[in-house]
C-alpha positions in Angstrom: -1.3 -189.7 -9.9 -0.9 -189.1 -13.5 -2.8 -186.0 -15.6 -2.0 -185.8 -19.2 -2.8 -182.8 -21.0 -3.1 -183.4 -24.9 -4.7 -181.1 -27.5 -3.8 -183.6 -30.4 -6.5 -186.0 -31.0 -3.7 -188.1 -32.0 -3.3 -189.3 -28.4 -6.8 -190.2 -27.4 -6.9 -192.7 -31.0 -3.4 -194.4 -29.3 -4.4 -195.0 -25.8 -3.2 -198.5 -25.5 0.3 -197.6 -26.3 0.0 -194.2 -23.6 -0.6 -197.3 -21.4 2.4 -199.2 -22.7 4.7 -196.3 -22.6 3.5 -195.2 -18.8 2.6 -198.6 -17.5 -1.0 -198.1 -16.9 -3.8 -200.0 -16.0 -6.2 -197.4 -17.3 -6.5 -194.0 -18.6 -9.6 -192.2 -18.3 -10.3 -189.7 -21.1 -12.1 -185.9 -20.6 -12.7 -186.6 -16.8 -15.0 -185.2 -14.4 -15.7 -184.8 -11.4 -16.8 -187.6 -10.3 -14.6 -189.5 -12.5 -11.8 -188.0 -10.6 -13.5 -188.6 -6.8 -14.3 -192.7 -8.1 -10.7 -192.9 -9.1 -8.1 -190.6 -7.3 -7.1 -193.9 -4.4 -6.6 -195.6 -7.5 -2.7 -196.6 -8.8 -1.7 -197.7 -12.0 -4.9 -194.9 -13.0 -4.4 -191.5 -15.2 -6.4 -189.1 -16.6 -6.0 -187.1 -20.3 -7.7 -184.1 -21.5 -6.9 -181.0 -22.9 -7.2 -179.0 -19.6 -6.2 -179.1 -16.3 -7.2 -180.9 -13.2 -9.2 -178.8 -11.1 -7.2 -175.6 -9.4 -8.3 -176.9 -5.4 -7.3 -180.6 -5.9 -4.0 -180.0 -8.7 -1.3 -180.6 -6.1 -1.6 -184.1 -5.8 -1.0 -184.6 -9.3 1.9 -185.3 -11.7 1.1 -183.3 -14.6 2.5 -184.3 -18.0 1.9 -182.2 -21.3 2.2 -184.1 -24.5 3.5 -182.4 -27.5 1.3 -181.9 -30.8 3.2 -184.3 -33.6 3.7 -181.5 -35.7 5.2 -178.7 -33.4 2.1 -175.7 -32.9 0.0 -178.1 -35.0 -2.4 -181.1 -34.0 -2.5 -184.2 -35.9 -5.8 -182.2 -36.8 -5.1 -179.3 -37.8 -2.4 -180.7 -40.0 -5.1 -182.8 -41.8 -6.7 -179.3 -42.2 -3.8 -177.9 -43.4 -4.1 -175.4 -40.5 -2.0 -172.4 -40.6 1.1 -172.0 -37.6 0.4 -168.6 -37.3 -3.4 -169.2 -36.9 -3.2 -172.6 -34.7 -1.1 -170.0 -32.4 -3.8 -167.4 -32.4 -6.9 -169.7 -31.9 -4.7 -170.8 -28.7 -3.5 -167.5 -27.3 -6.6 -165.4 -28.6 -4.1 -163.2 -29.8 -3.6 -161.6 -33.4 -0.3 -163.9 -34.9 1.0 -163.4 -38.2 3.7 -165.0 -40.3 4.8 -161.7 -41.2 5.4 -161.7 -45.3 7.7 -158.6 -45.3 11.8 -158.6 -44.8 14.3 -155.6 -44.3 14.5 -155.0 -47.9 10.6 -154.1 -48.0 12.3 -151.1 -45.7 14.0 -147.7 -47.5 16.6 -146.1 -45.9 16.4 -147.1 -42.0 20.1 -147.9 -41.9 20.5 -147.8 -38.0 17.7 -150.3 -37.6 19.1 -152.7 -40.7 22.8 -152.5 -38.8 21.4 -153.9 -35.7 19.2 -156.3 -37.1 22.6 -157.1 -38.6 24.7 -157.2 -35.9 21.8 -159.1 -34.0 21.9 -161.7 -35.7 25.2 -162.6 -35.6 25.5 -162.3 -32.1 22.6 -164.7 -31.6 24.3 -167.2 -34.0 27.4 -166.9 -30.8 25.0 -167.3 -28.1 23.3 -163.9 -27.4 19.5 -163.7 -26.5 18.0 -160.1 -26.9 15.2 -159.0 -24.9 13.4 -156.3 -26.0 13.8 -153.0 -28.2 11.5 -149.8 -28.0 11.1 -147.9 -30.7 9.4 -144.5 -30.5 9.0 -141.3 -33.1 6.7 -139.7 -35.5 3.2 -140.9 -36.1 3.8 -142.8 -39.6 7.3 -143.7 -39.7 7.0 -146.6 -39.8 7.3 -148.3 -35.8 4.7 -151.0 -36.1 6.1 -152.1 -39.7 9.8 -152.6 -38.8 9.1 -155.4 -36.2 6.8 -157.2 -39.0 10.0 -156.9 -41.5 11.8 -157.9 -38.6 9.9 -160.9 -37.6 10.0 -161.6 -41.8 13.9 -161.8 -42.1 14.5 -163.4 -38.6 12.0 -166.2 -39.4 9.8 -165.7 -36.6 6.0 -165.4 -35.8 4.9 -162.1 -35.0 2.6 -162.2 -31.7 0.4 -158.9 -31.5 0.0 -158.5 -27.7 -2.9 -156.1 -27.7 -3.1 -155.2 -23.9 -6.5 -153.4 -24.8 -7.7 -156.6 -25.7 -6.5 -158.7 -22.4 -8.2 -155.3 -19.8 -11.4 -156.6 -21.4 -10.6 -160.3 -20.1 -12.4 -160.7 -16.5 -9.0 -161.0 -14.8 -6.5 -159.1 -17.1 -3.4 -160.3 -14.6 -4.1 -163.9 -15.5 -4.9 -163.5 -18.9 -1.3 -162.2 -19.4 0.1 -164.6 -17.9 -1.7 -167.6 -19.3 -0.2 -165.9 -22.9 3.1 -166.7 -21.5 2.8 -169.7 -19.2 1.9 -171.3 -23.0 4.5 -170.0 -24.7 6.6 -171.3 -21.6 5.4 -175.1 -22.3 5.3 -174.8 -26.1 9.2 -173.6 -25.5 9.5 -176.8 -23.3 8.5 -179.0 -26.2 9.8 -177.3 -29.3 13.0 -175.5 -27.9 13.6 -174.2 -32.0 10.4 -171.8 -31.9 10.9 -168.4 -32.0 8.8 -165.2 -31.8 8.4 -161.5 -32.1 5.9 -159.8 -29.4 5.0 -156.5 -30.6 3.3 -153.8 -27.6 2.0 -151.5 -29.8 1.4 -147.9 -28.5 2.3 -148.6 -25.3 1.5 -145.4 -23.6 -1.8 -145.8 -23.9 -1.2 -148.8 -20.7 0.3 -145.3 -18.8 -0.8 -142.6 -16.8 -4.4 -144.4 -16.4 -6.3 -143.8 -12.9 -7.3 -147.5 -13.0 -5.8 -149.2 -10.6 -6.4 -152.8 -12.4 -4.2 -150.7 -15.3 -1.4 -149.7 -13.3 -1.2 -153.1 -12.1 -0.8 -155.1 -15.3 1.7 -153.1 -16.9 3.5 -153.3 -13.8 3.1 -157.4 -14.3 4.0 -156.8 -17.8 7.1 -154.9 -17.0 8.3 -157.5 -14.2 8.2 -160.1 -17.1 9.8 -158.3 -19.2 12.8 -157.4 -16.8 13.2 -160.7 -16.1 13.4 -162.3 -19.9 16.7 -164.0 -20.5 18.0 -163.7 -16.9 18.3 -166.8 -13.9 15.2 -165.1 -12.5 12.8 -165.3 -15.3 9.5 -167.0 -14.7 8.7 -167.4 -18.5 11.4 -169.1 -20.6 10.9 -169.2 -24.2 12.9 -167.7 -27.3 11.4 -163.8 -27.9 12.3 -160.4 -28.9 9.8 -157.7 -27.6 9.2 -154.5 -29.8 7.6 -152.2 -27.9 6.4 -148.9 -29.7 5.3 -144.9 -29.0 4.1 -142.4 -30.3 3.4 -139.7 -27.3 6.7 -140.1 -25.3 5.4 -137.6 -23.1 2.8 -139.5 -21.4 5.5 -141.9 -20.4 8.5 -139.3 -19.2 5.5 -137.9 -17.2 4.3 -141.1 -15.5 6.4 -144.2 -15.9 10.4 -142.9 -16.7 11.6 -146.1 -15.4 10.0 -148.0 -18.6 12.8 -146.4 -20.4 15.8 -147.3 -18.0 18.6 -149.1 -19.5 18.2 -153.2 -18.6 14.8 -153.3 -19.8 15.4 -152.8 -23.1 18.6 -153.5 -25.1 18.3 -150.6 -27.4 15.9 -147.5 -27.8 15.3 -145.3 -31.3 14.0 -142.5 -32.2 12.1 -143.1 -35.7 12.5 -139.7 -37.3 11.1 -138.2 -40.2 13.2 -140.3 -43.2 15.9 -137.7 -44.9 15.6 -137.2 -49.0 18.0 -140.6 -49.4 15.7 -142.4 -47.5 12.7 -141.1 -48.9 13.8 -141.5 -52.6 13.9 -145.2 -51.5 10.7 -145.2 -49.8 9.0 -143.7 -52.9 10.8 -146.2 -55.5 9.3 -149.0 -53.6 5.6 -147.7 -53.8 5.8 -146.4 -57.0 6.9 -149.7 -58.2 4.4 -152.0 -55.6 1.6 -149.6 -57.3 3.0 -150.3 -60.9 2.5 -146.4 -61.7 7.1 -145.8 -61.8 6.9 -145.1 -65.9 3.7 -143.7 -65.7 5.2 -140.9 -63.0 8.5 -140.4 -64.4 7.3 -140.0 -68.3 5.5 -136.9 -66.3 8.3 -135.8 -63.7 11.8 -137.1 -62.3 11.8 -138.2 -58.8 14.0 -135.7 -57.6 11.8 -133.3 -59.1 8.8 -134.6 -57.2 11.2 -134.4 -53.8 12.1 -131.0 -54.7 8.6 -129.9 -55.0 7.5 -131.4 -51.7 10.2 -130.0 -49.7 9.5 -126.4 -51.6 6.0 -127.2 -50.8 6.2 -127.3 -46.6 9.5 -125.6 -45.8 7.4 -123.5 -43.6 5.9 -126.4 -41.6 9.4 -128.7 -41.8 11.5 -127.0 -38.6 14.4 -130.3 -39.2 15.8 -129.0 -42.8 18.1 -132.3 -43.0 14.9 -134.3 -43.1 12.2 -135.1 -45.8 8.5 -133.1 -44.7 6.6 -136.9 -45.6 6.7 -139.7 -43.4 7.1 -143.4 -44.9 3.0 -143.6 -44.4 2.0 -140.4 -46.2 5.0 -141.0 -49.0 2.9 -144.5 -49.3 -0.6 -142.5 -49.4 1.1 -140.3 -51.9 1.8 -143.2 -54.4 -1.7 -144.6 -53.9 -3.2 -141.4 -54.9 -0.9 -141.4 -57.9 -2.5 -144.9 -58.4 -5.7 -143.9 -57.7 -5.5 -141.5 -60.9 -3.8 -144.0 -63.2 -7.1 -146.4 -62.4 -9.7 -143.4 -63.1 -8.2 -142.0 -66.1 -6.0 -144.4 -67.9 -2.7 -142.3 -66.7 -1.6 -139.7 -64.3 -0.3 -136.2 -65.5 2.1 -133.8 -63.9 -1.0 -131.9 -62.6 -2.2 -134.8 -60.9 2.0 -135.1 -59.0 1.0 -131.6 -58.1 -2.4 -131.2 -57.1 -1.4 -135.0 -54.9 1.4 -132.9 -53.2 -1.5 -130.5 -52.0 -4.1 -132.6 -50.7 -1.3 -134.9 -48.5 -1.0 -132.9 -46.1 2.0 -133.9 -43.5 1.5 -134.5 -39.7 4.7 -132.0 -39.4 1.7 -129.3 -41.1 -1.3 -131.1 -39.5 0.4 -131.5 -35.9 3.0 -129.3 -35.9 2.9 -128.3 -31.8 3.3 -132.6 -31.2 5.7 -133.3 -33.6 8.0 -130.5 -32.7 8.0 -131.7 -28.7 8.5 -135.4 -30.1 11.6 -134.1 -32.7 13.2 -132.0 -29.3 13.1 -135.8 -27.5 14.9 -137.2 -30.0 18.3 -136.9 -28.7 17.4 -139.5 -25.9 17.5 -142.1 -28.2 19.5 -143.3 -31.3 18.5 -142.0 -34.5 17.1 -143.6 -37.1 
């Protein structure tokens, strides 16, 4: 016996031609139970509904999804003018962006824009990446290079927040209904594409919980398998998968790091003066404050008088004290200024160089364990 699944209303408005196209005597729309015990001996019968047939009796059917007529969108939502990105989140109860940012939104971060690179003209031969783990520095910038990432590759950015899916009554199947969909909407639309970000991963590791342990060791399973004969989930992804305390993982869960589960791992460091020069061009100019800030001081000045500033704290000389975040919070400051007083003076450069303090100042003991891990992975 027949069950179609349909989410597009599109389908229950054409019955007679689901008939036609499936030789049907009937179909019996949003069925329940008793619809299904009156009508199971039935031939020539099927059912259509946006969910499954009950779990206990789902064997004996044929089940047959029917694709939305505008890829992730219903008939529907396209007459709503619906969003992809948010058709995709109402389904998955997920946080999905279409991420606006590309690799140019990015200074310096040359190791991760030559992979992106080479990337993508190896999947344009055939190659399908898995995954990529990116660890480092508090404020480097982990969780913004998948969303430039996802931005330049064309792709929806899925936020898989497993804090989220521990509060579901059974986490396990909650992570596994997010991927049994993407699975079927793979089926139907082979040309979609996504990013799945992990965010802050450690904090799934080294938990006493047993139901914890448990799902990241479903999560890891997965996400061994992606790409391979032996995968369970098939559907066009690239994991990111991001730290900040690596020793909470080296401790507990090494083997997330192995080679296999992840094609490449890299160590986000703090950004060196080329790379920060960049970084500050592009918030100086996103905050519309660059002639405002130069008319008071050069911007290698400004880089000079930051570095003079927390030589003490900085123990990596070769790299800029500021992370990408606080160079950002920096510039805002600056803006802040400009929007109180009608323009920013040197004194205000200065007195902003004093008041953001660094995490290499703020955190020193952290950082400098993080910096000595570094070597593990490729720089950035």
């Amino acid at each position: 016996m027949l069950w179609l699944i349909a989410e597009d209303r599109f389908y229950y408005q054409n019955l007679t031609s689901l008939k036609s196209e499936y030789e049907l005597e009937d179909i019996i729309v949003f069925p329940n139970n008793d619809d299904i015990r009156n009508n199971i001996q039935k031939s020539n019968i099927a059912f259509i509904a946006p969910y499954y047939p009950p779990k206990n009796i789902r064997s004996i059917f044929v089940i047959q999804i029917l694709a939305n007529k505008y890829g992730v969108l219903t008939s529907q939502e396209f007459k709503l003018k619906v969003s992809e990105s948010k058709a995709l989140e109402n389904r998955l109860g997920l946080s999905v962006i279409h991420s606006p940012f590309s690799l140019k939104d990015i200074g310096g971060a040359e190791s991760l824009k030559q992979y992106t690179k080479e990337l993508l003209q190896a999947e344009a031969k055939g190659f399908r990446a898995k995954a990529i783990f990116l660890v480092g520095v508090p404020g480097t910038g982990k969780t913004f290079f998948p969303k430039c990432f996802a931005g330049e590759t064309k792709r929806l950015l899925i936020q898989l927040n497993l804090t989220l899916i521990m509060e579901a009554d059974e986490p396990i199947a909650r992570l596994n209904a997010v991927f049994e969909y993407l699975s079927q909407r793979h089926t139907l639309n082979p040309s979609e594409r996504y990013v799945i970000l992990i965010d802050e991963i450690e904090k799934m590791i080294g938990n006493a919980e047993a139901i914890e342990k448990r799902l990241l060791g479903r999560l890891l399973t997965i996400l061994n398998d992606m790409n391979t004969e032996a995968a369970e989930y098939k559907f066009d992804a690239i994991f990111f998968a991001t730290a900040n305390n690596l020793n909470s993982i080296l401790d507990n869960n090494p083997e997330l790091l192995r080679r296999g589960r992840f094609d490449e791992l890299f160590f986000i460091n703090l950004p060196d003066s080329k790379m920060a020069k960049g970084v500050f061009e592009i918030y100086l100019n996103k905050f519309q404050i660059a002639d405002e800030v130069y008319s008071q001081m050069n911007l290698e000045s400004i880089l000079t008088e930051i570095e003079q500033y927390y030589s003490k704290a900085n123990n990596a000389p070769d790299r800029f004290p500021y992370t990408s975040a606080e160079i950002e919070t920096f510039c805002k400051k600056l803006h802040f200024y400009k929007i109180a007083y009608g323009y920013v003076t040197k004194e205000h450069i200065l007195e902003s160089i004093k008041l953001i303090i660094p995490i290499i100042k703020s955190a020193e003991e952290g950082v400098n364990r993080m910096m000595a891990q570094s070597e593990l992975f490729l720089g950035v």
